[in-house]
FIVEX-625558 format. One record per residue (C-alpha): residue number from 1; residue in one letter; chain; y, z, x negated. Coordinates in Angstrom, 1 decimal, padded with zeros to 4 digits, m for minus. Each point is the difference from the previous one (the first is absolute). Layout:
FIVEX-625558
   pos   code   unit    north       up     east
   NUM      a      A        Y        Z        X
...
This chain:
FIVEX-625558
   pos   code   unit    north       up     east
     1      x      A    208.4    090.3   m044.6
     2      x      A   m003.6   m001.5    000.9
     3      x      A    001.7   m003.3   m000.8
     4      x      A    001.2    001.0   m003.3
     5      x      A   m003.4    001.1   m001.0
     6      x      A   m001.5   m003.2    001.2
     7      x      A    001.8   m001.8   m001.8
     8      x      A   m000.1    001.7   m002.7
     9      x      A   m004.2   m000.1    000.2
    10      x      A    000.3   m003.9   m000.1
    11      x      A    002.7   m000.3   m002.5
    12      x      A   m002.5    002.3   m002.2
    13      x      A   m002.7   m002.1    000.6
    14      x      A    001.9   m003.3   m001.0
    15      x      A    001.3    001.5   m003.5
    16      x      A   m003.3    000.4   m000.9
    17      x      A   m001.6   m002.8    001.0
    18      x      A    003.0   m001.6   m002.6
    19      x      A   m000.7    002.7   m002.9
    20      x      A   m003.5   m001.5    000.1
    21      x      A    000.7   m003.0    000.3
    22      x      A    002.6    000.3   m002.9
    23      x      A   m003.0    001.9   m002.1
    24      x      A   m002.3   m002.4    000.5
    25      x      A    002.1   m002.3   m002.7
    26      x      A    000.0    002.8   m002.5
    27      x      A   m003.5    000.0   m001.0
    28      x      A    000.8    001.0   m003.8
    29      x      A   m000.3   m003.9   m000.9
    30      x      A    002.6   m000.7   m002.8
    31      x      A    001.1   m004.1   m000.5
    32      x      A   m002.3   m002.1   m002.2
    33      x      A    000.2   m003.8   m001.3
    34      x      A   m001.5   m002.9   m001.4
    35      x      A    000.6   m003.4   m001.0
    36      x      A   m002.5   m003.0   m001.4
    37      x      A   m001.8   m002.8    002.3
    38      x      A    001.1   m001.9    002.5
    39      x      A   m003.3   m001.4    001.1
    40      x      A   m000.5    003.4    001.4
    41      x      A    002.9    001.0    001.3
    42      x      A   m000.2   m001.1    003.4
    43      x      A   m002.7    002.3    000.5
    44      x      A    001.8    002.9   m001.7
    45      x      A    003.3   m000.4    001.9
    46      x      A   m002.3    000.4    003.5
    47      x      A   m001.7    002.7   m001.7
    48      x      A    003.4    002.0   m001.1
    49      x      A    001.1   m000.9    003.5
    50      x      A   m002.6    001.7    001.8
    51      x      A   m000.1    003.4   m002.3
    52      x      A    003.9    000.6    001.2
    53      x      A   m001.1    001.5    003.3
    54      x      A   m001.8    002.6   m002.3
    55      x      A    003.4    000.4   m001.8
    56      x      A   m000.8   m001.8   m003.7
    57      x      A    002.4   m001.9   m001.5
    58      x      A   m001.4   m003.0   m002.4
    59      x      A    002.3   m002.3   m001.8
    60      x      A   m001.6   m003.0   m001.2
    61      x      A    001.4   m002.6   m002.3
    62      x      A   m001.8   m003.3    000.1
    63      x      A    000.7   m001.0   m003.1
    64      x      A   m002.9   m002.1   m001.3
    65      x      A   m003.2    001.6   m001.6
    66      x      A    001.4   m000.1   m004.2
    67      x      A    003.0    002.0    001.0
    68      x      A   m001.6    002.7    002.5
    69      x      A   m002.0    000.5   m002.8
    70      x      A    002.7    000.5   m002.5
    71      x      A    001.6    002.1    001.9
    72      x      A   m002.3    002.4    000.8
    73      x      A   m000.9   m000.1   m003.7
    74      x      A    003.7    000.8   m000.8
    75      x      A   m000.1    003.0    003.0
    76      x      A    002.5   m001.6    002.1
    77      x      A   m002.4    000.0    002.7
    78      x      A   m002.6    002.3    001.6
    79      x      A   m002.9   m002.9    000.8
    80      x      A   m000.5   m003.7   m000.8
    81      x      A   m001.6   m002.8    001.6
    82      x      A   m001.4   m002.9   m002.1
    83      x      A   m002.9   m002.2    000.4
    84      x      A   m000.5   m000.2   m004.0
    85      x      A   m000.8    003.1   m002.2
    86      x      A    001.9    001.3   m003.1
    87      x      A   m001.5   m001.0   m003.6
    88      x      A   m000.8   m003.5    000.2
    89      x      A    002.0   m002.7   m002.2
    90      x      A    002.0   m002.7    002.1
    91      x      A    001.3   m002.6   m002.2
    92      x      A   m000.4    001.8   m003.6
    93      x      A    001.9    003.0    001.3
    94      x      A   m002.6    003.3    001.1
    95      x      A    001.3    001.9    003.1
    96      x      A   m000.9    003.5   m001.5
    97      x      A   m000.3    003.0    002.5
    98      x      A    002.2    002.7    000.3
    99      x      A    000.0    002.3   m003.4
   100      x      A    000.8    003.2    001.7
   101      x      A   m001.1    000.0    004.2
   102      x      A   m003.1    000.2    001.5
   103      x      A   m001.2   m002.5    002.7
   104      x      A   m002.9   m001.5    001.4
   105      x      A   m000.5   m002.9    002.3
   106      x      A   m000.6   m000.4    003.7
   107      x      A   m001.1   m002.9    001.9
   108      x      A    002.4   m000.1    002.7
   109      x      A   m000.9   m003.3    002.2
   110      x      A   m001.4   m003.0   m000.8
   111      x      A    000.9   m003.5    001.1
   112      x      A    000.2   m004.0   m000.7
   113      x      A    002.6   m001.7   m002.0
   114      x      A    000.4   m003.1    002.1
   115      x      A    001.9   m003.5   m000.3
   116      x      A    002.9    000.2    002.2
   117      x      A    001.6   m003.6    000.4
   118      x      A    002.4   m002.2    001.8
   119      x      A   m001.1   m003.8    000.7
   120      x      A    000.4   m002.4    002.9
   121      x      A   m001.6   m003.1    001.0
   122      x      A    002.6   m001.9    001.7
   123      x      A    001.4    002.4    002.4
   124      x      A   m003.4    002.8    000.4
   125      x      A   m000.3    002.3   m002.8
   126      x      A   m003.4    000.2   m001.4
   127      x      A   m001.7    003.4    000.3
   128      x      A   m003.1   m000.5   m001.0
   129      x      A    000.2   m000.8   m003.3
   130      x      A   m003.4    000.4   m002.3
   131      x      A    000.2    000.2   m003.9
   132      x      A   m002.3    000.7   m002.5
   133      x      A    000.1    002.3   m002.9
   134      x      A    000.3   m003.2   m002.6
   135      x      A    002.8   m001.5    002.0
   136      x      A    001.8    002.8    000.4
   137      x      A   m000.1    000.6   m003.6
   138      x      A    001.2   m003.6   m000.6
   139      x      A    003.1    000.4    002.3
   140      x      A    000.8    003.4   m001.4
   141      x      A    000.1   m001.1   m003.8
   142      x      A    001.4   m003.8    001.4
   143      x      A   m003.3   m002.2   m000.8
   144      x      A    000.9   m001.1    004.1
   145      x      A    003.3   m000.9    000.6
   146      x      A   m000.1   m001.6    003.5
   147      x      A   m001.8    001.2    003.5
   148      x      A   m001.3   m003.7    000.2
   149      x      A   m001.9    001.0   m003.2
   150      x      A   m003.8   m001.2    000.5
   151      x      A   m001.1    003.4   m001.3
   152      x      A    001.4    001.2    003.3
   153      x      A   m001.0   m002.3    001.8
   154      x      A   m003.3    001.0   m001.1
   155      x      A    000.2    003.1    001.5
   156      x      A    002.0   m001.1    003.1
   157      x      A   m002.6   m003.0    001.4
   158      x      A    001.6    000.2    003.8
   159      x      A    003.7    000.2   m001.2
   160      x      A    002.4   m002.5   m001.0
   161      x      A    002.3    001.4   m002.2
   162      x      A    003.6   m001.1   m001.3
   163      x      A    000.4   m001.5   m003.0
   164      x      A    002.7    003.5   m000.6
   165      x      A    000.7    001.1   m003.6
   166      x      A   m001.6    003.7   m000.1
   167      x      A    002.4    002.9   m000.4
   168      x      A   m002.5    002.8   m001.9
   169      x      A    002.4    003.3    000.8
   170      x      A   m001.3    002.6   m002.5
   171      x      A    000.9    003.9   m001.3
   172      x      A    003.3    000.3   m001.8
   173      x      A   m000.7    003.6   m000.7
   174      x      A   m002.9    001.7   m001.3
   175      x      A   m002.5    000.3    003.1
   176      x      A   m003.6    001.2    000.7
   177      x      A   m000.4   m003.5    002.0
   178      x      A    000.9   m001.7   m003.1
   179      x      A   m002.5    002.1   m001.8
   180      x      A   m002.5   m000.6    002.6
   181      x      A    000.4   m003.9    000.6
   182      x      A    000.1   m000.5   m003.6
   183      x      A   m003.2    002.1   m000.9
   184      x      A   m001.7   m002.4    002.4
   185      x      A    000.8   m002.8   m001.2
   186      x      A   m001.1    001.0   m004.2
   187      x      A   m003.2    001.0    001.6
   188      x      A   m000.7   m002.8    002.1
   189      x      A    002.4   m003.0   m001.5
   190      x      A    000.4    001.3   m003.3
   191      x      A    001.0   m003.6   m001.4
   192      x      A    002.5   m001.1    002.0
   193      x      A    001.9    003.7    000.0
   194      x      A   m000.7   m000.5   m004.0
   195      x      A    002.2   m003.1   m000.2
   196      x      A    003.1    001.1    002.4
   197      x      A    000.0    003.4   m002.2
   198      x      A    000.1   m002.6   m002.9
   199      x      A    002.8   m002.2    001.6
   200      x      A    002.2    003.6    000.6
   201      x      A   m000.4    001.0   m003.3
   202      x      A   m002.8    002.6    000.4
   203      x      A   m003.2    000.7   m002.3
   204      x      A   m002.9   m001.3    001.4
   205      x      A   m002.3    001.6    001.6
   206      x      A    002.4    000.7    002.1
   207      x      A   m001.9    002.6    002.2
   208      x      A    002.2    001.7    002.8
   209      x      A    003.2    000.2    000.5
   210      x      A    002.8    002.4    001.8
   211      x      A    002.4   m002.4   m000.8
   212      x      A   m000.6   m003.5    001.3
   213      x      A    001.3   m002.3   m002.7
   214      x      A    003.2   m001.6    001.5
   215      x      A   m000.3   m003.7   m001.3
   216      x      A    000.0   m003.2    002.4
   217      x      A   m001.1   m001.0    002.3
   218      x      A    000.1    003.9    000.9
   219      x      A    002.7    001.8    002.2
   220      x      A    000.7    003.9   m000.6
   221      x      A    000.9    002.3    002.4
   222      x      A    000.3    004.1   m000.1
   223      x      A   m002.7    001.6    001.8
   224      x      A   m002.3   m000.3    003.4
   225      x      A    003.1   m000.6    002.1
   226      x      A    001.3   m002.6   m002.3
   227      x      A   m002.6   m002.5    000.0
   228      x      A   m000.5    000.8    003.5
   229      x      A    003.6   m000.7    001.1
   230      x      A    000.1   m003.0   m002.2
   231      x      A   m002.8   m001.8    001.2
   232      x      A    000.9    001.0    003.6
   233      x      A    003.1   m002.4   m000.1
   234      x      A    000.7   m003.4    001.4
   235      x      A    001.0   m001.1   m003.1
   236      x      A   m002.8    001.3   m002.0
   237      x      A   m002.6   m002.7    002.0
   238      x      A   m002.8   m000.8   m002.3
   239      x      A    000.0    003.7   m002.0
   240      x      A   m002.9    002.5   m000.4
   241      x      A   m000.2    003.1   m001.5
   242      x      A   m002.7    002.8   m000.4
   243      x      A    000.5    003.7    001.6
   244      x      A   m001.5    002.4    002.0
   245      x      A   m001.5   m001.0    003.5
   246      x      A    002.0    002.1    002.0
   247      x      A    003.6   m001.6   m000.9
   248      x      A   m001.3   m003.2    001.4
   249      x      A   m001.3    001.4    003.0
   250      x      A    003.2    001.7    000.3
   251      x      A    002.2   m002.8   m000.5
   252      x      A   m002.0   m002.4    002.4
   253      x      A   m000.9   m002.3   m002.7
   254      x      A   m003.5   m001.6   m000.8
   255      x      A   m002.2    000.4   m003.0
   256      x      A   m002.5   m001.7   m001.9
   257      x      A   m003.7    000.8    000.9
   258      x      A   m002.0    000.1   m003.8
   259      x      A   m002.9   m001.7   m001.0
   260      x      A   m002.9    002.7   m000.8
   261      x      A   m003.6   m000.3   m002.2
   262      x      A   m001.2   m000.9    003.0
   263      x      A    001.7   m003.3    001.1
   264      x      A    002.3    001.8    002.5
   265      x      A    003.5    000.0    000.4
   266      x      A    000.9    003.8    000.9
   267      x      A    003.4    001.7    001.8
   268      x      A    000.3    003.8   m001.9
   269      x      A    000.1    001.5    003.4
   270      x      A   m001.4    003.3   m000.3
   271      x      A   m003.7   m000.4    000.5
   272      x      A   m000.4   m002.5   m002.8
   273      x      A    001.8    002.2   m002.6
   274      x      A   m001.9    003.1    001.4
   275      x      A   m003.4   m002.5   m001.1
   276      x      A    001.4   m001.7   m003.0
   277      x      A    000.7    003.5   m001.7
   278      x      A   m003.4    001.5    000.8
   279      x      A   m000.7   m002.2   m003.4
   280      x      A    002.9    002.0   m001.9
   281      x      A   m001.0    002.2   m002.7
   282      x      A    001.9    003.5    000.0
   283      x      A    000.5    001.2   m003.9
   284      x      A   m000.2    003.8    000.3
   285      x      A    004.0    000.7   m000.1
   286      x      A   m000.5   m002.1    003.2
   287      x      A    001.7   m003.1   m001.5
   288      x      A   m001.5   m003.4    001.0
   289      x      A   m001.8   m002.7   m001.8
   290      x      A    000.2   m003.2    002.5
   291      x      A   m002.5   m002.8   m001.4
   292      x      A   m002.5    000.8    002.4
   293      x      A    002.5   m000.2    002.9
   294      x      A    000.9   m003.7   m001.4
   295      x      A   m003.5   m000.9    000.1
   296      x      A   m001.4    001.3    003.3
   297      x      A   m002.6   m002.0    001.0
   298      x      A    000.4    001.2    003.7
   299      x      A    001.8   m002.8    002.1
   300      x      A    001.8    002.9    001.6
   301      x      A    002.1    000.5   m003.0
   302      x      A    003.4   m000.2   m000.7
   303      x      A    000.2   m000.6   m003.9
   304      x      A    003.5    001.8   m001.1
   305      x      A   m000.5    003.1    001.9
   306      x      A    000.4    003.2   m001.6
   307      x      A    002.0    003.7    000.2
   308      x      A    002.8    001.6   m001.5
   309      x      A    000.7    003.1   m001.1
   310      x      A    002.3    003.0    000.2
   311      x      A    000.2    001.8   m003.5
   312      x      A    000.2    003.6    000.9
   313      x      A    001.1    003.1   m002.4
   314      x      A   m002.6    002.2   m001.3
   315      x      A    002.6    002.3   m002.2
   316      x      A    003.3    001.7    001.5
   317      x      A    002.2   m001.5   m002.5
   318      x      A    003.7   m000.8    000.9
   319      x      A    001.0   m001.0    002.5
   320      x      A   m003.1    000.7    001.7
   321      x      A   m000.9    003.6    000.9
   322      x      A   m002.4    001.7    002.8
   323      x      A    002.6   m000.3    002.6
   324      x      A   m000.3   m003.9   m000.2
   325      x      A   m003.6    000.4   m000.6
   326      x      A   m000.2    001.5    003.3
   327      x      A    001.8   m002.9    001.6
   328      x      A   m002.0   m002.8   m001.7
   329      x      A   m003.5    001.3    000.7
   330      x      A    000.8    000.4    003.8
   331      x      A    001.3   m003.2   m000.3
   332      x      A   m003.4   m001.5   m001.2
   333      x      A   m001.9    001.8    001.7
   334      x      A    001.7   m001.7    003.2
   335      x      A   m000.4   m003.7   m001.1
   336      x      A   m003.3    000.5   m001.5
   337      x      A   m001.6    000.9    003.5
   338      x      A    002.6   m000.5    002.6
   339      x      A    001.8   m003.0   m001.2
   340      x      A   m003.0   m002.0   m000.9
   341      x      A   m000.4   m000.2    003.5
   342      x      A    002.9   m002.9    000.2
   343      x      A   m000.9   m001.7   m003.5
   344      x      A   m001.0   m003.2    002.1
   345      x      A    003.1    000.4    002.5
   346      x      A    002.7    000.0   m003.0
   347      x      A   m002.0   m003.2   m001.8
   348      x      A   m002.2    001.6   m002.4
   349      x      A   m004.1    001.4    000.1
   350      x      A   m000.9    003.8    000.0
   351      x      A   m001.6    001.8   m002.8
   352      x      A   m003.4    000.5   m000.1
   353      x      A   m001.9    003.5    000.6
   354      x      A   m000.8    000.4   m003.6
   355      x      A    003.8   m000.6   m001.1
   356      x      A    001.4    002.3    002.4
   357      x      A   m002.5    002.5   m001.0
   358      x      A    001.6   m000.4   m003.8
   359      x      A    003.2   m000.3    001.1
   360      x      A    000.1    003.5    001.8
   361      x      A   m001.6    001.7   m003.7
   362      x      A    003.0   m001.7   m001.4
   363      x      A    002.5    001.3    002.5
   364      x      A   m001.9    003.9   m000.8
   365      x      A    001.5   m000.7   m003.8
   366      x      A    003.5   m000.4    000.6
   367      x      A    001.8    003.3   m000.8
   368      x      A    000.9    001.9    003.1
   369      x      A   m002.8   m001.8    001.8
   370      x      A   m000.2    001.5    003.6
   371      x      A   m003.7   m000.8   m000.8
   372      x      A   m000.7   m000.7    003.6
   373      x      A   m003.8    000.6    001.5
   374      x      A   m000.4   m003.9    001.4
   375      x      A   m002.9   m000.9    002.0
   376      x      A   m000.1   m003.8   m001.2
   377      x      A   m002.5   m000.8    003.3
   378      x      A    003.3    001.0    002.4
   379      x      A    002.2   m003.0   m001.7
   380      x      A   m000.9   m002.5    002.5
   381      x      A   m000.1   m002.7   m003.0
   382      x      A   m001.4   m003.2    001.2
   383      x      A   m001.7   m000.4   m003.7
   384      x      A   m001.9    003.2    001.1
   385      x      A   m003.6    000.6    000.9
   386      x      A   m002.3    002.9    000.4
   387      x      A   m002.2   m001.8   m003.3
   388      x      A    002.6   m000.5   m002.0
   389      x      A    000.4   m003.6    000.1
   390      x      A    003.1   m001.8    000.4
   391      x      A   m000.3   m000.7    003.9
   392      x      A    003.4   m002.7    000.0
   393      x      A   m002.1   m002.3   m002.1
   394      x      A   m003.5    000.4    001.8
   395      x      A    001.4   m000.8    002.9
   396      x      A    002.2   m002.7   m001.1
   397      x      A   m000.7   m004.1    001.4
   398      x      A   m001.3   m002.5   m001.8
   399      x      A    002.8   m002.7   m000.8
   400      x      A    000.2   m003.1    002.5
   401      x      A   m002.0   m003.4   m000.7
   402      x      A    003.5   m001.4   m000.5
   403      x      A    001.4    001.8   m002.7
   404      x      A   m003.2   m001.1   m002.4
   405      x      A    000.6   m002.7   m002.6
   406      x      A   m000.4   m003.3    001.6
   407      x      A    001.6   m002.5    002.3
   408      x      A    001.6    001.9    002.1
   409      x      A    002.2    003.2    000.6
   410      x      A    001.0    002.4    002.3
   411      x      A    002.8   m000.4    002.2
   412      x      A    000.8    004.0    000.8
   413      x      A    003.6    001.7   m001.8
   414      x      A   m000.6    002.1   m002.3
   415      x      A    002.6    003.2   m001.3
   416      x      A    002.7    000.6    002.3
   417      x      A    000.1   m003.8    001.3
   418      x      A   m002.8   m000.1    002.9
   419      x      A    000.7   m003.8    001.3
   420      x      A   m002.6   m002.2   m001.0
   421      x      A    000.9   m003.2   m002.0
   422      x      A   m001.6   m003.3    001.4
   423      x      A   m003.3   m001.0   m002.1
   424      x      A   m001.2   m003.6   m000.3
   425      x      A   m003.6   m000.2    001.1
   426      x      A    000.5    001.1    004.0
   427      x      A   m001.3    003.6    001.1
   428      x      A   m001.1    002.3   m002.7
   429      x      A   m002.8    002.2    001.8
   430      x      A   m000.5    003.6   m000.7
   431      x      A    002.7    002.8   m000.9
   432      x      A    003.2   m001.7   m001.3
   433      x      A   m000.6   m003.3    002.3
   434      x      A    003.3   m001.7    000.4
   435      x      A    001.8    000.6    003.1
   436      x      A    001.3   m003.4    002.0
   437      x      A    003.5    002.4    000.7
   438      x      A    001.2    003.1   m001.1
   439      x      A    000.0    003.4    002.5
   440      x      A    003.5   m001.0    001.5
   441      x      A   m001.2   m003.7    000.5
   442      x      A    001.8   m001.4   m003.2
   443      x      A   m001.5   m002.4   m001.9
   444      x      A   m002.4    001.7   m003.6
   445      x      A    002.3    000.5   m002.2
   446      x      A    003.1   m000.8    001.5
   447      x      A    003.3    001.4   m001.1
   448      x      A    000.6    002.3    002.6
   449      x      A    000.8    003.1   m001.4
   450      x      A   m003.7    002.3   m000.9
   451      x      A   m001.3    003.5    001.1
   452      x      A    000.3    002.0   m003.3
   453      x      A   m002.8    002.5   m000.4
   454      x      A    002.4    002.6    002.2
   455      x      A    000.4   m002.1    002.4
   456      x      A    003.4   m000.9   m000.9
   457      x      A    001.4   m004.0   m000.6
   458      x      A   m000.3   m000.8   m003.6
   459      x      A    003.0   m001.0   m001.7
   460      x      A   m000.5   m003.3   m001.9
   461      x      A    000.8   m002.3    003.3
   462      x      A    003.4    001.6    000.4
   463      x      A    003.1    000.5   m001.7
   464      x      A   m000.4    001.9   m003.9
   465      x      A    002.6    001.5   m002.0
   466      x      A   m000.5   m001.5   m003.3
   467      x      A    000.6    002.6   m002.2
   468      x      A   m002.5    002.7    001.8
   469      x      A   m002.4   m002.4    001.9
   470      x      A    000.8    001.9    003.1
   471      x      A    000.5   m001.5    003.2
   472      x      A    003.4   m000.2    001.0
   473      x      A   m000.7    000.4    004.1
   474      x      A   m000.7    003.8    000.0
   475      x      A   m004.1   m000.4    000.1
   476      x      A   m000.8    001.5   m003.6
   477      x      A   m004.4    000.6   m000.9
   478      x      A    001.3    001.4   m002.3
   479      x      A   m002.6    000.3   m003.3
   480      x      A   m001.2    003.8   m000.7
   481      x      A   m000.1    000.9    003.9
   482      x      A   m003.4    000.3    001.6
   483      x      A   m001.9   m002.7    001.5
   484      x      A   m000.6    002.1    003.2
   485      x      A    002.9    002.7    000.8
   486      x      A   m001.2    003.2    000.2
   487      x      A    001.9    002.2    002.1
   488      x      A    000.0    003.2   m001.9
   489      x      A    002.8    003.2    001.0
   490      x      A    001.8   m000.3   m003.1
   491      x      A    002.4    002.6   m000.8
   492      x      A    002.7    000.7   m002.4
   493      x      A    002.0    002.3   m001.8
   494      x      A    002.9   m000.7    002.1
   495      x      A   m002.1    000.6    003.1
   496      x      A   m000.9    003.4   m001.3
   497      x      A    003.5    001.0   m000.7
   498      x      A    001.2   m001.4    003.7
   499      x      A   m002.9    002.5    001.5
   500      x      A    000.6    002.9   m002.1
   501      x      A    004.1   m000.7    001.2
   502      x      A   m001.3   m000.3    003.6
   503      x      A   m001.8    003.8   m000.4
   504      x      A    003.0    001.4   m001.7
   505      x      A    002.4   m000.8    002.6
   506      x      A   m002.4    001.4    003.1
   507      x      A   m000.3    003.1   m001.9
   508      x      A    003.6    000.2   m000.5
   509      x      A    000.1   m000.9    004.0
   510      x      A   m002.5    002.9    000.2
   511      x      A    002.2    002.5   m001.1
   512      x      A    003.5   m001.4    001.4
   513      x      A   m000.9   m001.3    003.1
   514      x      A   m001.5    002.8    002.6
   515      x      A    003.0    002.4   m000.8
   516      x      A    002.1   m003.1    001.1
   517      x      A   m002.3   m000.9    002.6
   518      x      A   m000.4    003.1    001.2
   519      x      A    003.6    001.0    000.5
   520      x      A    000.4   m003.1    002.1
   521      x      A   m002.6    001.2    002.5
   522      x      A    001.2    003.3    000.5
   523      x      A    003.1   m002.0    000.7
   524      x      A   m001.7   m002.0    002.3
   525      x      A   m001.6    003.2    001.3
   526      x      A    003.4    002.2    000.7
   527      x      A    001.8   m003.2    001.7
């Protein structure tokens, strides 16, 4: 019998240790979803990711910024993401806000939209591509047809390029990176956007755009992945598109470093966008205005850097109630503190103190709110300081000698292609000097396959399925996963239901076993 009740002690012990860990999924969180950008879905996929282990469950459809923001004006889902507001007038047609729901907007991360591209010369691909704001502009609306072109050459002083037709890969759908490209370019390059709006049909001024306007020499393709996984291609040598940093990084592709006001040519890693957006103004719905950004005279900045936005619920109307409410605002709560702290890591910049201070009075409007009591000083931002100033861009370096206008260029990768490409001129001193072989004693540049920012081969030197721009060998950096991994316990519904099976059964064991058990021994006992 005192073996019955021992095991009966530890099979007690066990059930409940299951039943709590079966409760700990049931936290009263009901299912939420989303849908809009995909510039800044990368960092909400880790983000939804990492809330599982608290047992949320986020759906989020990256969809492009126009139709998040449709459907959340239509109540087919809880939040949006878009990196454009309602109410402003795209091509003659207004995008009005909703009539009958609440919201308010949230600055969610920021980042850079970058120039990921695919060119070779000979057999080394160039990663270090520079390109200013007036030759971008001239490829994008096809002024400059040809990578020999002398306006890139201009910018490229160390590089001999191929005389390569340009592939411009653009937006097929309506997209906050469209938006943003395109507002750049009225403001800075108003002409020459003027006279491709003109050549496609469009009023002039033109102003920005959601939807790119699909005449040659342009290519269209639907959303972030799209252009990424078209330009990633063998076959798609000589192409460039725009999107967010991290799906270069991510793909193990290069991108263009951007001239700034002050002569440099600037990678959007995260320090530069955390210093080119100290010049952002912040309307008071928290929206942004970006000239300043555009015309930072810091030699720091990164010129098309800015944030996007989740637009939140302020009214319980359907489908929305207090139960979601409850959901979303622990949701935010999490990534305005907590999952700042691997902005950089997944390819974009974290928010600034003053922004995540706003964002949290947002997250106290939403209906249901858990209302939280943060302490903002325990987020462990790398923007934060005890003075309030944005700490990331303090401490961020000054850009190398080589990547000034002038005769020369840096030889250092840039995105998620590291190897240097050989520079005429000998030894560039200083960060980014050229290298005379790469880390595993190839040759700058060679065509060996690259580190991606997780460490993993990049695709483009192997075998791609056309139609997805996958590789075909099993290695997939894949687009939307993190730049670093980070090993979370994620668990599941299913997980939940196997433990909560698990407890069942030793309780039923509980009750049937010892009389079976017991009978045995006294057998055992009477032999």
């Amino acid at each position: 019998m005192r073996n019955v009740r021992v095991l009966r002690s530890i099979a007690a012990a066990v059930v409940l240790v299951l039943l709590g860990q079966s409760t700990a999924f049931a936290q009263g969180y009901v299912p939420i979803s989303g849908a809009g950008s995909t510039w800044s879905s990368n960092a909400l996929d880790q983000w939804r990711k990492n809330v599982g282990q608290y047992g949320m469950r986020i759906s989020y459809a990256a969809t492009g910024s126009t139709d998040g923001r449709n459907q959340f004006k239509a109540g087919q889902v809880d939040f949006a993401v878009s990196e454009i507001p309602y109410g402003l007038t795209d091509a003659g047609v207004t995008d009005n806000p909703p009539a009958d729901r609440g919201y308010a907007y949230m600055p969610i991360v920021a980042g850079g939209t970058s120039f990921m591209y695919n060119l070779h010369i000979g057999a080394t691909r160039v990663t270090n591509l520079r390109l200013s704001g007036q030759t971008l502009t001239g490829i994008f609306t096809g002024t400059i047809t040809n990578w020999a072109d002398p306006a890139i050459k201009a910018d490229n002083p160390a590089l001999t390029l191929p005389a390569r037709k340009i592939i411009p890969v653009v937006r097929s759908d309506g997209s906050g990176t469209s938006a943003q490209f395109t507002t750049y370019m009225a403001s800075q390059f108003g002409g020459a956007w003027d006279a491709f709006c003109r050549k496609a049909g469009r009023a002039t001024p033109c102003g920005f755009t959601s939807n790119y306007p699909l005449v040659p020499p342009v290519v269209g393709q639907s959303g972030s992945l799209g252009v990424t996984n078209y330009v990633r291609q063998d076959q798609s040598e000589g192409s460039i598109t725009y999107v967010e940093y991290s799906y270069a990084r991510n793909a193990g592709f290069p991108i263009a470093k951007v001239l700034n006001k002050a002569g440099y040519f600037i990678e959007p890693k995260a320090t530069s966008v955390a210093v080119a957006l100290l010049a952002a103004t912040i309307r008071p719905d928290l929206t942004q205005d970006l000239g300043g950004v555009y015309n930072n005279p810091d030699a720091r900045t990164y010129p098309l850097s800015s944030y996007s936005y989740m637009i939140l619920p302020t009214t319980p109307t359907s489908p929305f109630n207090t139960d979601k409410g409850k959901t979303l605002s622990d949701f935010a709560y999490y990534f305005l503190c907590e999952g700042q702290q691997q902005a950089d890591q997944l390819g974009y910049s974290p928010l600034p103190k003053n922004l995540v201070q706003a964002g949290l009075d947002q997250v106290a409007r939403i209906p249901g709110s858990t209302k939280k009591p943060t302490d903002i000083s325990k987020c462990n931002n790398p923007t934060f300081s005890p003075d309030g100033t944005n700490l990331l861009a303090k401490n961020a370096p000054q850009p190398s000698p080589c990547d000034k206008v002038g005769v020369t260029q840096c030889a250092e990768g840039t995105g998620g292609a590291r190897a240097p490409t050989p520079v005429k001129g000998g030894t560039v001193s200083g960060p980014g000097a050229q290298s005379a072989t790469n880390p595993d004693g190839t040759a700058p540049g060679s065509t060996t396959a690259t580190p991606g920012a997780d460490g993993t081969t990049g695709p483009a030197n192997g075998a791609i399925d056309p139609d997805t721009g996958l590789p075909v060998n099993g290695q997939n950096v894949a687009a939307g996963g993190s730049a670093v991994p980070v090993s979370l316990d994620q668990r599941d519904n299913a997980t939940a239901a196997l433990l909560t099976a698990l407890a069942v059964a030793l309780l039923l064991g509980l009750v049937i076993g010892p009389p079976i058990l017991a009978r045995r021994l006294r057998k055992e006992e009477e032999r």
